[in-house]
MDAnalysis code that builds the backbone (N, CA, C; Angstrom):
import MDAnalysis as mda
import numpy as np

u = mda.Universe.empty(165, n_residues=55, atom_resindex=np.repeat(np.arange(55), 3), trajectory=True)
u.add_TopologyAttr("name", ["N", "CA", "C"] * 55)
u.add_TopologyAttr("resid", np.arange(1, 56))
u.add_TopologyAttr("resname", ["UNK", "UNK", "UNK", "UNK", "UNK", "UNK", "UNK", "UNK", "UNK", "UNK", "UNK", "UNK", "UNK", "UNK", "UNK", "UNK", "UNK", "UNK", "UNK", "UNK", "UNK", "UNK", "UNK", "UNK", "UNK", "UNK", "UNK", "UNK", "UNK", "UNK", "UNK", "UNK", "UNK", "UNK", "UNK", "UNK", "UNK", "UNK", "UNK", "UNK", "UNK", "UNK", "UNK", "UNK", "UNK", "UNK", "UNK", "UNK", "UNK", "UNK", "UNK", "UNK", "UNK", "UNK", "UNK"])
u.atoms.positions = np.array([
    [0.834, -1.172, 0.000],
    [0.000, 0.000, 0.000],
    [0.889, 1.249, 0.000],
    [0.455, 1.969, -0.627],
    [1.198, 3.608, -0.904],
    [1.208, 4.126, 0.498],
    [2.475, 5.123, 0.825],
    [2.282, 5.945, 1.580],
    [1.665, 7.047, 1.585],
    [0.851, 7.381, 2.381],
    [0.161, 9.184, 2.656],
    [1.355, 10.202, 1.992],
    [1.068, 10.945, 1.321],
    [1.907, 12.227, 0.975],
    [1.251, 13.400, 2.542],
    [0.761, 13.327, 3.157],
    [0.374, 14.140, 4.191],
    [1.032, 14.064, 5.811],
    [1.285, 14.928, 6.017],
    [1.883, 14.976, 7.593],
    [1.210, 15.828, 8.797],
    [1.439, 14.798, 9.583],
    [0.622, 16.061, 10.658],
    [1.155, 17.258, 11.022],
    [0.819, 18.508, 11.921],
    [1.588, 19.608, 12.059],
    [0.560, 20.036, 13.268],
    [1.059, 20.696, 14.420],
    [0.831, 21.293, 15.512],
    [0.841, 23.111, 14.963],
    [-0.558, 23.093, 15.131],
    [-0.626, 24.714, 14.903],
    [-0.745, 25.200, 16.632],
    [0.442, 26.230, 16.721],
    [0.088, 26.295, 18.015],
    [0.072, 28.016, 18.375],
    [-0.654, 28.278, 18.987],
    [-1.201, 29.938, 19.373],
    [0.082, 30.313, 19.756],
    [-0.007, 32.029, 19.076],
    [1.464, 32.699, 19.581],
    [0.360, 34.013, 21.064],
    [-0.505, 33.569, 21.088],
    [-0.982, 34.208, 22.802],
    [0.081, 33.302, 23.598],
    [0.673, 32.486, 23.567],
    [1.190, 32.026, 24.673],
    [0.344, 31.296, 25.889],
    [-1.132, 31.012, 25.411],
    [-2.086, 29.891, 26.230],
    [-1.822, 28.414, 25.951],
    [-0.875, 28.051, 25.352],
    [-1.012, 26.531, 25.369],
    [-2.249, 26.095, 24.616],
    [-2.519, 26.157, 23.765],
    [-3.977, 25.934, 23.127],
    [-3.058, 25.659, 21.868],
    [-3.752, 24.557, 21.313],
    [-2.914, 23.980, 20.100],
    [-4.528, 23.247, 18.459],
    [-4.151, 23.411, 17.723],
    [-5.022, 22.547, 16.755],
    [-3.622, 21.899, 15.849],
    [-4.410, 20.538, 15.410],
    [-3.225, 19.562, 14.868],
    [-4.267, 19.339, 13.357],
    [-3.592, 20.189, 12.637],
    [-3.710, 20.218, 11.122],
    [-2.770, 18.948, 10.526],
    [-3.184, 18.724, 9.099],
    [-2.632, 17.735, 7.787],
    [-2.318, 18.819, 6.762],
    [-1.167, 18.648, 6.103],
    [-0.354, 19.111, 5.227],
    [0.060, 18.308, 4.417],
    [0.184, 18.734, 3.456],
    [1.090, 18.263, 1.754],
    [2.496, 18.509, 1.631],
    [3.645, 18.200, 2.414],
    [4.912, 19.057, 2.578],
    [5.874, 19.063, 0.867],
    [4.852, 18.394, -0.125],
    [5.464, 18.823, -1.731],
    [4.645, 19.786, -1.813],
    [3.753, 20.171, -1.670],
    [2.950, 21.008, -2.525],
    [3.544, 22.439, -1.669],
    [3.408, 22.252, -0.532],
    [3.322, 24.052, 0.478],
    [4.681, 23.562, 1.090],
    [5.606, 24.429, 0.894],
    [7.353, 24.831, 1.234],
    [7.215, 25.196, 2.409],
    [6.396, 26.691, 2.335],
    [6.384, 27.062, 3.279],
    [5.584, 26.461, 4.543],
    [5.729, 27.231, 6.053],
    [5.338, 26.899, 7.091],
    [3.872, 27.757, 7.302],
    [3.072, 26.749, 7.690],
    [1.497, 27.733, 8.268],
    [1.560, 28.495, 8.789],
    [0.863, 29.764, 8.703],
    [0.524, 30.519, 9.954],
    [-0.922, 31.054, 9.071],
    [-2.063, 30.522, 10.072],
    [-3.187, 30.490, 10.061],
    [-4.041, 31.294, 11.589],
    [-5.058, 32.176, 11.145],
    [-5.901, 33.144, 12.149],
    [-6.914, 32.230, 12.527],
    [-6.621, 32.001, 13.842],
    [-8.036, 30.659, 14.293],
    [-8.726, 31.024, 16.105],
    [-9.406, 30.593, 16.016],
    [-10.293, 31.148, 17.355],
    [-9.000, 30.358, 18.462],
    [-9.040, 31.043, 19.684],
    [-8.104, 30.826, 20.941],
    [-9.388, 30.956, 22.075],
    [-9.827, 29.800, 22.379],
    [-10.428, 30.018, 23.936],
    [-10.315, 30.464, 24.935],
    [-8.871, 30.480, 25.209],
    [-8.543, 30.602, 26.522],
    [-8.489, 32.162, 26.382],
    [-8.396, 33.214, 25.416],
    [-8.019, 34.757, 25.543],
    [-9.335, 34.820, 24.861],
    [-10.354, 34.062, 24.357],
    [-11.881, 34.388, 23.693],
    [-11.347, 35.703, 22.749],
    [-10.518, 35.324, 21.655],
    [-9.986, 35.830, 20.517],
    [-9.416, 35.141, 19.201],
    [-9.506, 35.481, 17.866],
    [-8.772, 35.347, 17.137],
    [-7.251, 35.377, 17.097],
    [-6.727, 34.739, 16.810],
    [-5.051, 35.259, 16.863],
    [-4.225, 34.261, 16.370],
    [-3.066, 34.158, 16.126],
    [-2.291, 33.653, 14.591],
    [-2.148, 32.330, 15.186],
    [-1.861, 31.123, 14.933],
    [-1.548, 30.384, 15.405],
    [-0.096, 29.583, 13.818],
    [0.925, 29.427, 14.622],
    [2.265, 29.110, 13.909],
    [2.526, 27.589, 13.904],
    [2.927, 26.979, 12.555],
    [3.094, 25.526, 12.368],
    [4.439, 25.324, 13.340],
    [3.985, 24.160, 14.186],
    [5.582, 23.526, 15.107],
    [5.206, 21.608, 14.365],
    [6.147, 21.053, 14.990],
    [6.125, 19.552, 14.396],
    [5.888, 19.224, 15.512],
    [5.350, 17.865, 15.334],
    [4.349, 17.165, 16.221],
    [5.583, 16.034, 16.881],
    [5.886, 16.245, 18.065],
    [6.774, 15.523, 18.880],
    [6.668, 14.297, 19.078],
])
């Protein structure tokens, strides 16, 4: 069976709350690294959240 071309990735809030979402990526298609605007609970705000690798 083929391997997945997709990898996981830890989007994680630059508020500094520890609040994380774990996105799938194409690492041929997008070079670059995420940075995606996503809801943060813990500050009840929008705010950037930056691709880290999943440990």
């Amino acid at each position: 069976m083929a391997k997945s071309n997709t990898i996981q990735v830890k989007m994680v809030s630059t508020a500094n709350t520890g609040y994380f979402y774990v996105k799938f990526r194409n690492p041929k298609s997008m070079n670059e690294k995420l940075e995606l605007k996503k809801y943060d609970p813990k500050v009840r705000k929008h705010v950037i959240f930056k691709e880290q690798k999943i440990k």
